[in-house]
C-alpha positions, 0 to 999 in steps of 0.5 A: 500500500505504501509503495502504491500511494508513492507512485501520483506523490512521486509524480507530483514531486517530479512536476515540482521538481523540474519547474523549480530547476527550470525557473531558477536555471534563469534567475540563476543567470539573470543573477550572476551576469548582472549582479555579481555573486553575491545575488547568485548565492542568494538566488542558490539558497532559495533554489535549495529552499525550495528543492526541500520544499519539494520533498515535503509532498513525499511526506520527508521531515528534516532534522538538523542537530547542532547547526549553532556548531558551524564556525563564522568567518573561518574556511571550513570541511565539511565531511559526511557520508554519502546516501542520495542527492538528498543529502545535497540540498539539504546542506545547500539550505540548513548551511547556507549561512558558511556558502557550502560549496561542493566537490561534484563529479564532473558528469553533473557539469552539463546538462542539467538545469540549475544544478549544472549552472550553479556547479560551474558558476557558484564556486564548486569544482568538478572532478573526473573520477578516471583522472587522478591527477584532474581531481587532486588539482581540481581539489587543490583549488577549492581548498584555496578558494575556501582559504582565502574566501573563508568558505566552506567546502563539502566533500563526500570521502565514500566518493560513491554514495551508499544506497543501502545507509550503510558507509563505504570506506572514506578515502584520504587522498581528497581530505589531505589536500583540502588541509594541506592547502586550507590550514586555518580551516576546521574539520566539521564532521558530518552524519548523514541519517535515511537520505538513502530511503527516499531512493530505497526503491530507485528513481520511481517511485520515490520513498514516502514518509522519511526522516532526514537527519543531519547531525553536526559534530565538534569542529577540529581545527586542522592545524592542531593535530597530525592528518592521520589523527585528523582522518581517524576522528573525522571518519569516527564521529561520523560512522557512529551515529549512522543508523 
């Protein structure tokens, strides 16, 4: 029954998804090409809004633990688990105020609307995961770019999300880079809870009913302790609150 009732909400969710990356794809670029920015960041925190919104039709409530954790005016990595694109829009909009910027997959460059854009104009970069020496340059300049701007970054270690909630194993490659080149930024650990539910039966239909939990653990100061610590404690804190 439940998976019956998911088939009109998912068609609904899907109307309203489509039309929100339609419409922002062009307020996108009207902000960005005539007001800089700082009006494009805006018009991405509305875009992310509404995304969210979006999956309220399919019966998905938030909960987000300890955002007053976030440092201000400090670079910051923000490492967490991998379950569905969810997981995205959801730190888009609950973190807006630290202008997450993500580490993408260089597929998800063209040909999608609003997402694309905002990829390749927003202060995200693009990685080929088959080009080893690409994703650690591209990786490099985000951890500059957060350094200097006093941003933050999210990176998924997993590289591939999880489909069963269950985490892969973290990579450390990625991470190194980012603390090598963004030395005053903080570690911010991340716990990602049933994102991976809403796509438990695939694109279609849409999993109903779900509680999509963040939870926010202590930053870690980068400078102050050796990488390999750094590496253990972050992927610590965020395997042991996974459900």
């Amino acid at each position: 029954m439940r998976k019956l009732i998911a088939y009109p909400l998912s068609c609904i969710y899907y109307l309203l998804f489509g039309s929100t990356l339609v419409v922002f794809h062009f307020v996108q670029w009207l902000c960005f090409n005539l007001f800089g920015y700082e009006a494009h960041k805006r018009s991405v925190d509305v875009l992310c809004f509404f995304l969210v919104a979006n999956t309220c039709v399919l019966g998905t409530r938030y909960r987000i633990k300890n955002l007053n954790k976030l440092p201000n005016g400090v670079p910051l990595i923000i490492a967490a688990n991998h379950q569905s694109l969810y997981d995205i829009t959801t730190m888009g909009w609950f973190m807006r105020k630290v202008h997450p910027k993500f580490i993408s997959k260089i597929e998800l460059g063209k040909g999608i609307p609003s997402i694309s854009y905002n990829l390749n104009h927003g202060g995200s970069v693009l990685i080929d995961r088959k080009d080893a020496k690409q994703s650690l340059s591209a990786i490099k300049k985000m951890a500059q770019y957060i350094e200097t701007n006093k941003r933050a970054t999210v990176i998924f270690p997993e590289g591939t999300r999880s489909k069963t909630g269950k985490p892969g194993a973290f990579a450390e490659n990625g991470l190194m880079i980012l603390c090598k080149y963004a030395p005053s930024a903080y570690m911010v650990p991340v716990t990602v809870n049933n994102s991976w539910k809403i796509m438990k039966w695939g694109s279609f239909p849409l999993g109903i009913g779900n509680k999509l939990e963040l939870i926010i653990h202590d930053p870690i100061p980068v400078k102050d302790i050796p990488f390999s610590e750094l590496f253990e404690k972050t992927e610590q804190a965020i395997i042991k609150d996974i459900n």
